[in-house]
C-alpha positions as a Markdown table, in Angstrom:
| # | Residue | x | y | z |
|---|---|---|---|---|
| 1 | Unk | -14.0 | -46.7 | 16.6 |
| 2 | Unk | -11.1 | -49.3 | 15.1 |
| 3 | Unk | -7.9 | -47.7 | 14.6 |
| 4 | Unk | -8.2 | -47.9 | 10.9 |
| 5 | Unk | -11.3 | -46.4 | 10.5 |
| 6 | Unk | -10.3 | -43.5 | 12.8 |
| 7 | Unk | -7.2 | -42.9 | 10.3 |
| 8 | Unk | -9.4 | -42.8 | 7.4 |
| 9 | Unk | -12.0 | -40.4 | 9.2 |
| 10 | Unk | -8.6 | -38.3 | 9.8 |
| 11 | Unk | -7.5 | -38.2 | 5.8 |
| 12 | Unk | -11.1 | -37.9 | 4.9 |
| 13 | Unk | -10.8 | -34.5 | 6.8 |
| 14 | Unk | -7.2 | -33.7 | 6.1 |
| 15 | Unk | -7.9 | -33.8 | 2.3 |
| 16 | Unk | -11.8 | -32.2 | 2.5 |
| 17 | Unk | -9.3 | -29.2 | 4.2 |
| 18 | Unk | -6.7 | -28.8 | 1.7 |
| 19 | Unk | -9.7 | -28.7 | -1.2 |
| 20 | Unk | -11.6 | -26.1 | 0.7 |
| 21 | Unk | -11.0 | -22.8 | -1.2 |
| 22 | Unk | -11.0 | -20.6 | 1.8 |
| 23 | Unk | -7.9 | -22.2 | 3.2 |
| 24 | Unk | -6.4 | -22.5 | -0.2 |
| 25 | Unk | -6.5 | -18.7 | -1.1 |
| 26 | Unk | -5.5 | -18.0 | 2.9 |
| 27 | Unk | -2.5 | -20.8 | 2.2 |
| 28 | Unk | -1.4 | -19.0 | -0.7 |
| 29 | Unk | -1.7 | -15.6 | 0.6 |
| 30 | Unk | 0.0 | -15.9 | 3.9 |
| 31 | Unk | 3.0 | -17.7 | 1.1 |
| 32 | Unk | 2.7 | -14.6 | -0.7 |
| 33 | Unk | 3.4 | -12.3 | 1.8 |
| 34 | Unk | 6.3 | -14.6 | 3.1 |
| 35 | Unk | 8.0 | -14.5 | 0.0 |
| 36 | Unk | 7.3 | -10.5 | -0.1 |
| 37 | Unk | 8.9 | -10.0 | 3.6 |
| 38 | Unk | 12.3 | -12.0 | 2.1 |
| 39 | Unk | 12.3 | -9.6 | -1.2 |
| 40 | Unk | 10.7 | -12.5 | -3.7 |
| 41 | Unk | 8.6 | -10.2 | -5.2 |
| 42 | Unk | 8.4 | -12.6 | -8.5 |
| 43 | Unk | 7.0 | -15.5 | -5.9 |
| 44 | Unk | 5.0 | -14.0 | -3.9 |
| 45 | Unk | 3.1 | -12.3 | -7.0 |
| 46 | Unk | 2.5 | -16.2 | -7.9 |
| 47 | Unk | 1.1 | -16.9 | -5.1 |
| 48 | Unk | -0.6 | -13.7 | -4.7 |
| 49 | Unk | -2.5 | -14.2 | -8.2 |
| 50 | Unk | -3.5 | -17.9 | -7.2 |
| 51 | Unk | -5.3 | -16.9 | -4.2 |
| 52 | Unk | -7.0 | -13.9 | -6.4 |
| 53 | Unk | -7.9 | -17.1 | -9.1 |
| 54 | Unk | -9.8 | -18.5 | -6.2 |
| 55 | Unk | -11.6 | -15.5 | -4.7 |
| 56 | Unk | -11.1 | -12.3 | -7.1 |
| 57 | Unk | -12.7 | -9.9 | -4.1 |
| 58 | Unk | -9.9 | -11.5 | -1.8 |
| 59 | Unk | -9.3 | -7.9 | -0.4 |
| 60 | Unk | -6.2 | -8.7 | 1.5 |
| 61 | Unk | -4.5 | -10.8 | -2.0 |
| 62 | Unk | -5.2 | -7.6 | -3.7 |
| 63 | Unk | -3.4 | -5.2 | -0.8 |
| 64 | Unk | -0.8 | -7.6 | -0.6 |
| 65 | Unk | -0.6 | -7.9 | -4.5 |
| 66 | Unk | -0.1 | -4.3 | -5.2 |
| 67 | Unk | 1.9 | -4.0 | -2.8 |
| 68 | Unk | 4.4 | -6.7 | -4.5 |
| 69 | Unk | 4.0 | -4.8 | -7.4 |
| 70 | Unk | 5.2 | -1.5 | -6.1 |
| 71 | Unk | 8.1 | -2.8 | -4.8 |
| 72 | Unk | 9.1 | -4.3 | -8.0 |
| 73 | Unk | 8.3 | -0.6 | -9.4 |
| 74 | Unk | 5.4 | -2.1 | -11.6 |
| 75 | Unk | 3.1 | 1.0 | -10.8 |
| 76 | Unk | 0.2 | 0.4 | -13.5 |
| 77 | Unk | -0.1 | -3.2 | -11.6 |
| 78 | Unk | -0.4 | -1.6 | -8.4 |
| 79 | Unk | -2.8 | 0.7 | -9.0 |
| 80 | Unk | -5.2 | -1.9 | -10.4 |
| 81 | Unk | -4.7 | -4.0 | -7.5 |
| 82 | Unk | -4.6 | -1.8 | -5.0 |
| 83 | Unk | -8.0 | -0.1 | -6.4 |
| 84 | Unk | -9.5 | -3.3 | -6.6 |
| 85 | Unk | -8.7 | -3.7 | -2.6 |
| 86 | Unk | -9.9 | -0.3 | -1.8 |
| 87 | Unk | -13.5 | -0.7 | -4.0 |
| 88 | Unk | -13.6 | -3.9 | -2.0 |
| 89 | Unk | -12.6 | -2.8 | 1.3 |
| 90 | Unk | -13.0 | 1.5 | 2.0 |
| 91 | Unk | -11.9 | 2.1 | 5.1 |
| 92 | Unk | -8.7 | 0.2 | 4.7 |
| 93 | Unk | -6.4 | 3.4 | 5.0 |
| 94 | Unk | -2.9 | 1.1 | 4.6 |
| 95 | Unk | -4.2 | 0.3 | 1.5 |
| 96 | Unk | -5.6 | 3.9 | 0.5 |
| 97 | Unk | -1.9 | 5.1 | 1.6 |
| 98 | Unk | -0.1 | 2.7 | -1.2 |
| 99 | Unk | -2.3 | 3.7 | -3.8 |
| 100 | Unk | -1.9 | 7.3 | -3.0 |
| 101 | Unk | 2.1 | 6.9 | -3.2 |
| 102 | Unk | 1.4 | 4.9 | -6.5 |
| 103 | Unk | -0.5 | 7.8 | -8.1 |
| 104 | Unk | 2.4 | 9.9 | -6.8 |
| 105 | Unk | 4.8 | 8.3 | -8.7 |
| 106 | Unk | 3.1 | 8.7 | -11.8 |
| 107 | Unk | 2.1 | 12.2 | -11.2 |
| 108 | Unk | -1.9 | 12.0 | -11.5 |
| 109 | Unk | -2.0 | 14.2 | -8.7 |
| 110 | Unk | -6.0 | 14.4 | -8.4 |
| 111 | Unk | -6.2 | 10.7 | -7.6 |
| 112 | Unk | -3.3 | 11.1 | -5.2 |
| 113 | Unk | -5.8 | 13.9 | -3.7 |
| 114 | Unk | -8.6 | 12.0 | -3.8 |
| 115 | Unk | -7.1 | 8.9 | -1.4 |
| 116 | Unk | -5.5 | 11.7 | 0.8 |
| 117 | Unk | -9.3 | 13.2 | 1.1 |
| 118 | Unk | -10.6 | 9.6 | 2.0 |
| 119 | Unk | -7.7 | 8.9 | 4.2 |
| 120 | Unk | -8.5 | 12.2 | 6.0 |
| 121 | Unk | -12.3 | 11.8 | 6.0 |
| 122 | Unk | -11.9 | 8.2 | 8.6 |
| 123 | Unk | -8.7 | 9.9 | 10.7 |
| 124 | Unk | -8.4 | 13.8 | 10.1 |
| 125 | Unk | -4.8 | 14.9 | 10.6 |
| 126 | Unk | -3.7 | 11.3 | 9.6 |
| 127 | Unk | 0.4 | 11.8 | 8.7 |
| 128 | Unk | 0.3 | 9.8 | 5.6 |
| 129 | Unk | -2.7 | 11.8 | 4.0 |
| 130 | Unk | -1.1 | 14.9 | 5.1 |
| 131 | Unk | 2.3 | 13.6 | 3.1 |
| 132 | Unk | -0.1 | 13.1 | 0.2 |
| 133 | Unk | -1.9 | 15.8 | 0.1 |
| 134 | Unk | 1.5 | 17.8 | 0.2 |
| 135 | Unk | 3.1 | 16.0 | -2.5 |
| 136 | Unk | 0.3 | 16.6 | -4.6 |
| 137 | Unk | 0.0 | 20.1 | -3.6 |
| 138 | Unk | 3.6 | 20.6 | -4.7 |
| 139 | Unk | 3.5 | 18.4 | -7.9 |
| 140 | Unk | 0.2 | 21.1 | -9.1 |
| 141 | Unk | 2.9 | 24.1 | -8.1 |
| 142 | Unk | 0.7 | 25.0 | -5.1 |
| 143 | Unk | 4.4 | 25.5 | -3.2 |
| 144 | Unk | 3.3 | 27.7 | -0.6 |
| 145 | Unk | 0.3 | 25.6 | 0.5 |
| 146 | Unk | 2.6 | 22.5 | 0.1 |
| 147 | Unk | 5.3 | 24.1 | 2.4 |
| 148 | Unk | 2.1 | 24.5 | 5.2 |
| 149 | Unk | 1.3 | 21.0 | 5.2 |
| 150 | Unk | 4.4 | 19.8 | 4.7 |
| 151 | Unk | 5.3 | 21.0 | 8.1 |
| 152 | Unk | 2.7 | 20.1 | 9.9 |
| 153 | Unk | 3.4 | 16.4 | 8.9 |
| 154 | Unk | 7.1 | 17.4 | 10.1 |
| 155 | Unk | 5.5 | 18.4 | 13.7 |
| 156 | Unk | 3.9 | 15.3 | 13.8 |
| 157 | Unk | 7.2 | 13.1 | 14.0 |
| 158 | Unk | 8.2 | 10.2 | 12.6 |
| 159 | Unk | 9.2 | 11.6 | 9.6 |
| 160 | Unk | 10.6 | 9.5 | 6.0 |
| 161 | Unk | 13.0 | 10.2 | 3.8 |
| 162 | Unk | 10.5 | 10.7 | 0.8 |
| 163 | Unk | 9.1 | 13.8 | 3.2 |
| 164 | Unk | 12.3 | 15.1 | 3.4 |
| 165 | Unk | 13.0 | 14.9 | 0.2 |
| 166 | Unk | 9.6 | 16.4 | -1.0 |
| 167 | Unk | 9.9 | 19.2 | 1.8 |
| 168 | Unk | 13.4 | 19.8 | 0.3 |
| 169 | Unk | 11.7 | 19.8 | -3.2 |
| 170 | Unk | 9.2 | 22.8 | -1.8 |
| 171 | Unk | 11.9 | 24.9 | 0.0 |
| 172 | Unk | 13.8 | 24.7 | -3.5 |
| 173 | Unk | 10.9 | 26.0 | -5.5 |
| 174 | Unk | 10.5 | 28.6 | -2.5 |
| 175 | Unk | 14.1 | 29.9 | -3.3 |
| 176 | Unk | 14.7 | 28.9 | 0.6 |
| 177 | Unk | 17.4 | 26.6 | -0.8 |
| 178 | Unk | 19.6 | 26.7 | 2.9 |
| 179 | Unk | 16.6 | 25.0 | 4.7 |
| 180 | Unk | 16.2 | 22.9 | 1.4 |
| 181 | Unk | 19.5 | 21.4 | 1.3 |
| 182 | Unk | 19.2 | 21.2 | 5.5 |
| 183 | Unk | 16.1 | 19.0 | 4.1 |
| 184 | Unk | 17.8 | 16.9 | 1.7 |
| 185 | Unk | 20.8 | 16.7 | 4.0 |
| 186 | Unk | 18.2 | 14.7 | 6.8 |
């Protein structure tokens, strides 16, 4: 094959490549998430939304979408998007785990029960559906049973500031408020 000719077989397949829509919506996801892991939440949502435009069951746009809508505190956003990932894709528990903490933010404690019992249901004694399930517990006033899973997430290790704080939250309802500021104070 000439020279020339094997340069225009290359472009031929250079270009058919950038128009296939597969590697378009993987190009602008794996942009997306860039721009989320430097804290460009506004850029990656841009590129997040384009690779949805192209496929709108691209599972992992949708994770990674409500996921840049959470940290921009946009909850409603994320709990469309990160819905839409989980109807597409159940048994993604990373995803279940963000929608749960969305639903926690805006108090609708049965659907933050509901992802905790899925979560549970694929790894039983799984430390984020534990956290949920105790944060939900304690949002309905169910304190005492709160308190119980609470520390069993505690046992577990690993531990977050938000279950501290939560755990904290309990013991204060408790009137135990020595081991809740100890709590608030970790």
């Amino acid at each position: 094959m000439k020279p020339a000719a094997t340069l225009l077989l290359a472009v031929l397949v250079l270009a058919a490549c950038t128009q296939d829509p597969n590697v378009k919506k993987q190009r602008y996801l794996e942009k997306g998430i860039a721009y989320s892991n430097e804290g460009k939440h506004n850029e990656a949502i841009i590129q997040l939304k384009n690779a949805v435009q192209i496929d709108p069951k691209f599972a992992p746009a949708l994770h990674a979408l409500g996921r840049a809508y959470r940290a921009k505190t946009w909850y409603l956003d994320a709990i469309r998007e990160l819905s839409r990932a989980v109807e597409i894709q159940p048994d993604n528990l990373e995803a279940r785990q963000e929608l749960g903490q969305a639903f926690l933010v805006i108090e609708a404690w049965d659907e933050v029960l509901k992802q905790a019992d899925a979560i549970e249901q694929k790894d039983p004694g799984h430390m984020a559906a534990l956290y949920l399930r105790g944060a939900a517990l304690h949002g309905t006033g169910q304190s005492k049973e709160a308190h119980e899973v609470l520390t069993r997430v505690l046992a577990l290790g690993q531990p977050t500031p938000e279950l501290y704080k939560v755990n904290g939250d309990v013991l204060a309802r408790l009137d135990r408020l020595e081991e809740a500021e100890k709590a608030y104070r970790t």
